[in-house]
Backbone and ligand atoms as CSV (ligand in chain L), in Angstrom:
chain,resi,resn,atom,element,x,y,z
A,1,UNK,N,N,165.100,196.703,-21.640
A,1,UNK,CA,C,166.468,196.322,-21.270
A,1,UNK,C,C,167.323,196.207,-22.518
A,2,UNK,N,N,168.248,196.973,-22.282
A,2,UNK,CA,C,169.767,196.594,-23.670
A,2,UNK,C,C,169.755,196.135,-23.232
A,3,UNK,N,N,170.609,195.024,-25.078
A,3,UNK,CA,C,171.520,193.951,-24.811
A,3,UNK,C,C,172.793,194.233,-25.419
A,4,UNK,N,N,173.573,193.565,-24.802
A,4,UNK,CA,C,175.022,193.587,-26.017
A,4,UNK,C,C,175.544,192.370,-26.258
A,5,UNK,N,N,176.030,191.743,-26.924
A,5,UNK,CA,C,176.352,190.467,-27.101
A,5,UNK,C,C,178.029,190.287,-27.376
A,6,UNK,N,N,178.618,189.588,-26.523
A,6,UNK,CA,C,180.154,189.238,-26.450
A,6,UNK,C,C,180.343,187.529,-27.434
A,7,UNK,N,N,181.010,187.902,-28.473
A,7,UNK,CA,C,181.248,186.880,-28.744
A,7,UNK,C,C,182.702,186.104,-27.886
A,8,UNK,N,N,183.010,184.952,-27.764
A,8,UNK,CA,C,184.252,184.594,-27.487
A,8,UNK,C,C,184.167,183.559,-27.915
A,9,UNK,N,N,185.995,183.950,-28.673
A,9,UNK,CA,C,186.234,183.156,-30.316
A,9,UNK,C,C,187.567,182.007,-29.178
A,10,UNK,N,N,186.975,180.451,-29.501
A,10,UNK,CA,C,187.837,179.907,-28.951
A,10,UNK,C,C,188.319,178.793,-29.777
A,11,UNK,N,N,189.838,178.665,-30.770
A,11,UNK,CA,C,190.061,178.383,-31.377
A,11,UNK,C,C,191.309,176.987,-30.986
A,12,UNK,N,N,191.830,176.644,-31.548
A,12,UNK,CA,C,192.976,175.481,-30.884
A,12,UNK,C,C,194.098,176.010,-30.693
A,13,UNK,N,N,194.228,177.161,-31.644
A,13,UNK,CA,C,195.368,178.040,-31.320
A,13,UNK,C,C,195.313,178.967,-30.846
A,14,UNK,N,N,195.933,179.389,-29.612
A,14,UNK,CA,C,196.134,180.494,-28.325
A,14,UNK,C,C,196.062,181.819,-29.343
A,15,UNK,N,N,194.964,182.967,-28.729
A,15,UNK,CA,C,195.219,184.263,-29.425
A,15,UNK,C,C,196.234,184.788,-29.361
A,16,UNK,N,N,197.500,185.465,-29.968
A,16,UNK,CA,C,198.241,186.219,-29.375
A,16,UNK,C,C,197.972,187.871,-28.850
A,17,UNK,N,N,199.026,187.682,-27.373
A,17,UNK,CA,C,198.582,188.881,-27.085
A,17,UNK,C,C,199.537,190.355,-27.753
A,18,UNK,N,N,198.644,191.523,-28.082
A,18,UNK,CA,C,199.173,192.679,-28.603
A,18,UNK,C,C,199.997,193.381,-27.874
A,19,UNK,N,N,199.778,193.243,-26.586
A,19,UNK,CA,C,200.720,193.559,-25.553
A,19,UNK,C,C,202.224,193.637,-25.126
A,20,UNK,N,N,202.301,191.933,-25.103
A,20,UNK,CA,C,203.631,191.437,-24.639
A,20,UNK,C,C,204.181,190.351,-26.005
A,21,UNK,N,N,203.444,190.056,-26.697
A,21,UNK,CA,C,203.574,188.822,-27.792
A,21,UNK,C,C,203.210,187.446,-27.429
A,22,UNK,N,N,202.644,187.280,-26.493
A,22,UNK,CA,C,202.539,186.072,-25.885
A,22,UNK,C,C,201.028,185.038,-26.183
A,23,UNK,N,N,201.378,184.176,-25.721
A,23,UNK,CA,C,200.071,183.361,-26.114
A,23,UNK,C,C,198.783,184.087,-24.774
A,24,UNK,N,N,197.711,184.476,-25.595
A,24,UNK,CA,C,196.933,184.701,-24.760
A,24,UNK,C,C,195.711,183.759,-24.142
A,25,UNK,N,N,195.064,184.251,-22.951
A,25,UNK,CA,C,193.950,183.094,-22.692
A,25,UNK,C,C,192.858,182.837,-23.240
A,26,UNK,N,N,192.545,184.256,-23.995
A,26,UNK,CA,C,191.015,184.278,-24.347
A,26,UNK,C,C,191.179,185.642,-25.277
A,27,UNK,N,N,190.239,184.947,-26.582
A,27,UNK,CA,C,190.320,186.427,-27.293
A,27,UNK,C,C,188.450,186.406,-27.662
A,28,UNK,N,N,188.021,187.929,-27.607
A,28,UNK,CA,C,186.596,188.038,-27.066
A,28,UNK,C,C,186.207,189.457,-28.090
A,29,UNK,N,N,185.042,189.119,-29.058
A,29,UNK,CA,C,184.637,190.463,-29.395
A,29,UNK,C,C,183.161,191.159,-29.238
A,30,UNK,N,N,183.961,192.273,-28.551
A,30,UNK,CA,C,182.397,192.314,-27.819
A,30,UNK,C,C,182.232,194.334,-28.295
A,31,UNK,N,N,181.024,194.592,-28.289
A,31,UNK,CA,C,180.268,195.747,-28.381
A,31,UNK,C,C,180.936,197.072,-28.053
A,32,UNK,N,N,180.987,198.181,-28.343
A,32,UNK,CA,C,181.862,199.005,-28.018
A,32,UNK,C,C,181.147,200.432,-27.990
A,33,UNK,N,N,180.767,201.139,-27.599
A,33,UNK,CA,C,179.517,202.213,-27.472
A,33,UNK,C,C,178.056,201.864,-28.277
A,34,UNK,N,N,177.413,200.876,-27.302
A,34,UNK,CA,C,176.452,200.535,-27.627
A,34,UNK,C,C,175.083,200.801,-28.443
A,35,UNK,N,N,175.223,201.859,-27.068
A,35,UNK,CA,C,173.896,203.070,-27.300
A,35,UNK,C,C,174.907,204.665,-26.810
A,36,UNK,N,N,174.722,205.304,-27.615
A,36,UNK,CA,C,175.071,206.729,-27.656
A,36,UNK,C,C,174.551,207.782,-26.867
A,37,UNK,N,N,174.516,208.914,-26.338
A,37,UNK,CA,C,174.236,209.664,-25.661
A,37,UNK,C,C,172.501,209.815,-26.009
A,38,UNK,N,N,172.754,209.857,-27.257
A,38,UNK,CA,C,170.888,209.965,-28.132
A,38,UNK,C,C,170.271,209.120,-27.843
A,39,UNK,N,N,170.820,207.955,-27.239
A,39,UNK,CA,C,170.062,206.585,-27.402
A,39,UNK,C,C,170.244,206.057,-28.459
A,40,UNK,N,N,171.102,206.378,-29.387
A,40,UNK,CA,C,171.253,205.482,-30.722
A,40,UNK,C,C,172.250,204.058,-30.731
A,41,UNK,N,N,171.776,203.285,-31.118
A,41,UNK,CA,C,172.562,202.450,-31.358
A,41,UNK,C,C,173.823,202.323,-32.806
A,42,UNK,N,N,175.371,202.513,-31.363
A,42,UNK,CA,C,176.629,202.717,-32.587
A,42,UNK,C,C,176.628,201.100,-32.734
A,43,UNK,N,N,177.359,200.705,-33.608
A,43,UNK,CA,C,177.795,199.559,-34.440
A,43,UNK,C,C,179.679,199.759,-34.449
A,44,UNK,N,N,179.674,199.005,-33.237
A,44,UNK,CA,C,180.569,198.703,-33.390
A,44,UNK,C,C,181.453,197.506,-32.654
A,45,UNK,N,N,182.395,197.182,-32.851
A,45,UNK,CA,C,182.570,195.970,-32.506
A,45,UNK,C,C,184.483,196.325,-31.925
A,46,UNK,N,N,184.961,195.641,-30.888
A,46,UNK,CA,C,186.379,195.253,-31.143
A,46,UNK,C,C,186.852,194.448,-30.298
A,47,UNK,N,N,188.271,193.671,-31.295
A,47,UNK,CA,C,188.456,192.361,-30.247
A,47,UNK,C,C,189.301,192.980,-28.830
A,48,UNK,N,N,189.097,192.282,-27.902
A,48,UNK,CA,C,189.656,192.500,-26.804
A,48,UNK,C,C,190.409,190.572,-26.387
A,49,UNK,N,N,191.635,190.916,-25.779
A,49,UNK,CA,C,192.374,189.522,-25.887
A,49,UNK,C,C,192.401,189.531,-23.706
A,50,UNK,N,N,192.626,188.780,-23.255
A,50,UNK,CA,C,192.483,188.282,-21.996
A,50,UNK,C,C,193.684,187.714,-22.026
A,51,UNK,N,N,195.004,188.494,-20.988
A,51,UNK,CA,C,196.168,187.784,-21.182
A,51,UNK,C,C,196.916,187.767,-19.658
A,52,UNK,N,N,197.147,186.585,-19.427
A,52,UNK,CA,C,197.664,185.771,-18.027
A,52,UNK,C,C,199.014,186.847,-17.196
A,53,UNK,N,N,199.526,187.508,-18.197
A,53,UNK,CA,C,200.696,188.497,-17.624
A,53,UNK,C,C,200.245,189.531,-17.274
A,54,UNK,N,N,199.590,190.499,-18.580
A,54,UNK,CA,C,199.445,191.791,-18.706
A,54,UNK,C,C,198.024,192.479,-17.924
A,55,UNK,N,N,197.287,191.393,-17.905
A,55,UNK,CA,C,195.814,191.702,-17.143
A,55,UNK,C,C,195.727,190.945,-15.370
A,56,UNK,N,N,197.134,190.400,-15.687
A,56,UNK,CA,C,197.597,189.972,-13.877
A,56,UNK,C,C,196.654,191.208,-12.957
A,57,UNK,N,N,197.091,191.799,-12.952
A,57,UNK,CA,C,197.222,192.968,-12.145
A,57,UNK,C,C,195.739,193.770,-11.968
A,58,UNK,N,N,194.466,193.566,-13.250
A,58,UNK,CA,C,193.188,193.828,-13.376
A,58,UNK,C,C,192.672,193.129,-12.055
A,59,UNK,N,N,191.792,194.248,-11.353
A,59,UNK,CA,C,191.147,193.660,-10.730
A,59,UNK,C,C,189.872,193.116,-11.119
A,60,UNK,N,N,189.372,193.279,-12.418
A,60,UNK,CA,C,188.615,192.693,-13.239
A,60,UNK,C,C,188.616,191.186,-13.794
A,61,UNK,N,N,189.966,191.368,-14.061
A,61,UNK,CA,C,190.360,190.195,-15.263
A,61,UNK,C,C,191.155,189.303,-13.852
A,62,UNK,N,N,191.517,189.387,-12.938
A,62,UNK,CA,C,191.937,187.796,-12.220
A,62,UNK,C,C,190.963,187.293,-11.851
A,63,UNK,N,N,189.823,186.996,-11.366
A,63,UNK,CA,C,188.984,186.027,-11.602
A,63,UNK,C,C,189.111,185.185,-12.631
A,64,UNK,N,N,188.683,186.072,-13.711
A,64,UNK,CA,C,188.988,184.888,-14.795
A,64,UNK,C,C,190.186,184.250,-15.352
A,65,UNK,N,N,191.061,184.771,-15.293
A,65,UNK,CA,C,192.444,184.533,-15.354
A,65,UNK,C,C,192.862,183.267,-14.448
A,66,UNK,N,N,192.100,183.161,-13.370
A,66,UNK,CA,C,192.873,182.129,-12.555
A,66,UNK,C,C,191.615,180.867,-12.477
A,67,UNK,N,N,190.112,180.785,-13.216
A,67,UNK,CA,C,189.537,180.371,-13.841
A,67,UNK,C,C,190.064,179.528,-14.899
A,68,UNK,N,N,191.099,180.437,-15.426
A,68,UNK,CA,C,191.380,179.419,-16.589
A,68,UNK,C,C,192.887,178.379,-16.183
A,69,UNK,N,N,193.658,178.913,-15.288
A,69,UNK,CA,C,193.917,178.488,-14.896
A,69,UNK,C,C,193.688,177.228,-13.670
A,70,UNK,N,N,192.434,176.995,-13.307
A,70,UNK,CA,C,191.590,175.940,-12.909
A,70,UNK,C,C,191.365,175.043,-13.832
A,71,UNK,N,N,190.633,175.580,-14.894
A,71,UNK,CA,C,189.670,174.959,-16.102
A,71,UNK,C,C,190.577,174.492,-17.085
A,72,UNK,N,N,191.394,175.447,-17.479
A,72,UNK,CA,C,192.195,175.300,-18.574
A,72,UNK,C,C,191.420,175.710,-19.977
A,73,UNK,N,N,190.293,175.600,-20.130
A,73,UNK,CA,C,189.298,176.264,-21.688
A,73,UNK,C,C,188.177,176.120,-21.416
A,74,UNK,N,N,186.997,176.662,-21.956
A,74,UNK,CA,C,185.830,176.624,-22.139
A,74,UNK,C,C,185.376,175.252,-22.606
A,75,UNK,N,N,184.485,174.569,-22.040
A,75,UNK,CA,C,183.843,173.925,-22.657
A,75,UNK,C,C,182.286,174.381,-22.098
A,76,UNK,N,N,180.638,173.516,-22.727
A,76,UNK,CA,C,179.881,173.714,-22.258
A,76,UNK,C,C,179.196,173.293,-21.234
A,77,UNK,N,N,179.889,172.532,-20.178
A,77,UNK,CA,C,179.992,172.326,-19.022
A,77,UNK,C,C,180.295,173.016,-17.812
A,78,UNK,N,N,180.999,173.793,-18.455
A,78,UNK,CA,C,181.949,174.631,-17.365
A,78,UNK,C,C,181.356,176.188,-17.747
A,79,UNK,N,N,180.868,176.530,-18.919
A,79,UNK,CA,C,180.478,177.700,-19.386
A,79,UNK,C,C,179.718,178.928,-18.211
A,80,UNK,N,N,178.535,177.940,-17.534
A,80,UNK,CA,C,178.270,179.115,-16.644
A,80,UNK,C,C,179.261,180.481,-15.990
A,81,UNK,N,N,179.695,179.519,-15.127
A,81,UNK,CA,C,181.069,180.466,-14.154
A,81,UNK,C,C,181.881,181.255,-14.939
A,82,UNK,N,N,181.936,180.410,-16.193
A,82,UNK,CA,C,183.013,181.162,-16.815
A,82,UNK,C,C,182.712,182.520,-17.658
A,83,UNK,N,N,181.124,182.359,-18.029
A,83,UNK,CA,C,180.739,183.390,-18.534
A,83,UNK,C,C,180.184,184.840,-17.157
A,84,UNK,N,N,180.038,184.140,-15.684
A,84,UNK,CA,C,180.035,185.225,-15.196
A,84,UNK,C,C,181.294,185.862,-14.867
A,85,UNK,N,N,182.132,185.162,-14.582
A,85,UNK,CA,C,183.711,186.233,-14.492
A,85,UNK,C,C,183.793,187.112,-15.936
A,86,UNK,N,N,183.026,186.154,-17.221
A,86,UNK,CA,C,183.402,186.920,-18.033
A,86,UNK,C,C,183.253,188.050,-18.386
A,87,UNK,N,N,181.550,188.498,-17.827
A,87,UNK,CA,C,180.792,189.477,-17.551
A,87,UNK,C,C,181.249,190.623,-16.596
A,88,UNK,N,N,182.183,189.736,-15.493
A,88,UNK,CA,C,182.624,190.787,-14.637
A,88,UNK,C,C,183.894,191.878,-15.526
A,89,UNK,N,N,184.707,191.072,-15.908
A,89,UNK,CA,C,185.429,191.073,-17.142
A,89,UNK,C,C,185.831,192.144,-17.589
A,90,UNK,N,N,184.291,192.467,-18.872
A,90,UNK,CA,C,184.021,193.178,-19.679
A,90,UNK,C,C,183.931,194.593,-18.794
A,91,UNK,N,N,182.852,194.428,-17.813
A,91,UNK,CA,C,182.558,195.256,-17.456
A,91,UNK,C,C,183.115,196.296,-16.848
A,92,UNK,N,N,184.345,196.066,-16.753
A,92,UNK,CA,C,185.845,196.352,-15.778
A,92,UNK,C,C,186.584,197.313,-16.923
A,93,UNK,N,N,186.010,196.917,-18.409
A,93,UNK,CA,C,186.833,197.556,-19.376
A,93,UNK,C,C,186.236,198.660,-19.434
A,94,UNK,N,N,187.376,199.591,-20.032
A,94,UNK,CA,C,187.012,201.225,-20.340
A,94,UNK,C,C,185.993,201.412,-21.549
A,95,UNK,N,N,185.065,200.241,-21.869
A,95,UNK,CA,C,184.147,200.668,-22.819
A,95,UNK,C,C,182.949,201.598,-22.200
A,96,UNK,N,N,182.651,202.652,-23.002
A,96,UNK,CA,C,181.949,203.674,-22.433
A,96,UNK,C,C,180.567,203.611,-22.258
A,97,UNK,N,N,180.315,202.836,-20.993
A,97,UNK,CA,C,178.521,202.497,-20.742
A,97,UNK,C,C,177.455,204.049,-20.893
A,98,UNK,N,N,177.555,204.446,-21.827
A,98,UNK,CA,C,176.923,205.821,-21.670
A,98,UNK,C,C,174.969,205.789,-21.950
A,99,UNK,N,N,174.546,204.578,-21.297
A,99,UNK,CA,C,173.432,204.303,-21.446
A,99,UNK,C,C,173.818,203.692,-19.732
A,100,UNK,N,N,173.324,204.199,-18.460
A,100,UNK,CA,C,173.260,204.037,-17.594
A,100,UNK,C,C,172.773,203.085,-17.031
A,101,UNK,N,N,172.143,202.506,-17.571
A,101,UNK,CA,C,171.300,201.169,-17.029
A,101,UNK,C,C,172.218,199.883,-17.318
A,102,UNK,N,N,171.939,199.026,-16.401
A,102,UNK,CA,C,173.104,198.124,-16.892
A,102,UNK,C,C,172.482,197.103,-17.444
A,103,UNK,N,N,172.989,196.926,-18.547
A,103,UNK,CA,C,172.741,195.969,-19.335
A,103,UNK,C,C,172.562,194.332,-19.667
A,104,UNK,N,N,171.733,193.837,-20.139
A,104,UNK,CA,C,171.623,192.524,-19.988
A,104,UNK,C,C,172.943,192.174,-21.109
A,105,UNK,N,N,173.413,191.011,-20.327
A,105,UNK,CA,C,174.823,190.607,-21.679
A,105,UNK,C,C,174.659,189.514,-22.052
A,106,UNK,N,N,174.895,189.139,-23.453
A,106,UNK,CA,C,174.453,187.815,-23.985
A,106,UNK,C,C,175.637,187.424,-24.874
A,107,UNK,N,N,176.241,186.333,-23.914
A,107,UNK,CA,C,177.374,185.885,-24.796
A,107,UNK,C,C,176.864,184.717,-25.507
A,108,UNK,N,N,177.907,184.771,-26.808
A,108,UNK,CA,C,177.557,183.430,-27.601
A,108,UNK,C,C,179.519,183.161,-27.368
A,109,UNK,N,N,179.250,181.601,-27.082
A,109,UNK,CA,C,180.635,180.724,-27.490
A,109,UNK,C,C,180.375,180.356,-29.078
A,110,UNK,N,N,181.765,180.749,-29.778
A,110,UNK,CA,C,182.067,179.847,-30.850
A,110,UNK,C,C,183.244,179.454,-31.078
A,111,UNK,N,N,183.108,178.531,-32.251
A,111,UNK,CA,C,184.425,177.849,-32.369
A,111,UNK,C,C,184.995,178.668,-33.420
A,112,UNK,N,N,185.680,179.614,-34.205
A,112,UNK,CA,C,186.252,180.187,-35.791
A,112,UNK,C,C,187.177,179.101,-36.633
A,113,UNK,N,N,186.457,178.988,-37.911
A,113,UNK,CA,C,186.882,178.069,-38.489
A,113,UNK,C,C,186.076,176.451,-38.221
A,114,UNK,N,N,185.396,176.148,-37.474
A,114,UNK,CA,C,184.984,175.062,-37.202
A,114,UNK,C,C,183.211,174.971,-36.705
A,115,UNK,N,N,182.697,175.942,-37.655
A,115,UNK,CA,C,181.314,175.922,-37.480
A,115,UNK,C,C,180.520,174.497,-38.425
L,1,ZN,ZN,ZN,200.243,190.125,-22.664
């Protein structure tokens, strides 16, 4: 079984989004052609931001979107649920699963700046 691992960077200050300029909900960096057509593993990484306007409309991203709007932030209480919408999430994005099997996902929460 792959893995890929999503970090999500949750800081005191709102990510901004690249989109619209706005404060975003969640900024997340996660894996980006994992495994290659060869089976090789690419290295690569990029942030992806989770934003309350522009990802309205994802049928991916409102779950979590209105999650956070429940919750209001991550803590490790609440983490389960939040990491499966998050999963749904990702998976919704145009990153190119070109290893067919679906993958086990292993998020880590951190704090940036406050390890
Ligand atoms: Zn936006």
């Amino acid at each position: 079984m792959s893995k890929r691992q999503i970090d999500v960077i949750t800081t005191d200050e709102s990510p901004i989004c690249p989109r619209c300029g706005k404060e975003a909900l969640l900024l997340a960096r996660m894996p980006h052609g994992w495994v290659n057509a060869s089976g090789e593993l690419v290295d690569g990484r990029s942030d992806v931001v989770l934003c309350a306007d522009c990802d309205a409309d994802a049928p991916h991203a409102a779950p979590l979107i209105t999650w956070f709007h429940v919750h209001g932030r991550v803590e490790r209480d609440n983490s389960e649920e939040f990491v499966n919408l998050l999963v749904v999430w990702t998976e919704g994005m145009s990153v190119p699963p070109l290893d067919e099997r679906r993958l086990e996902t292993e998020v880590e929460l951190w704090r940036s700046g406050n390890l």
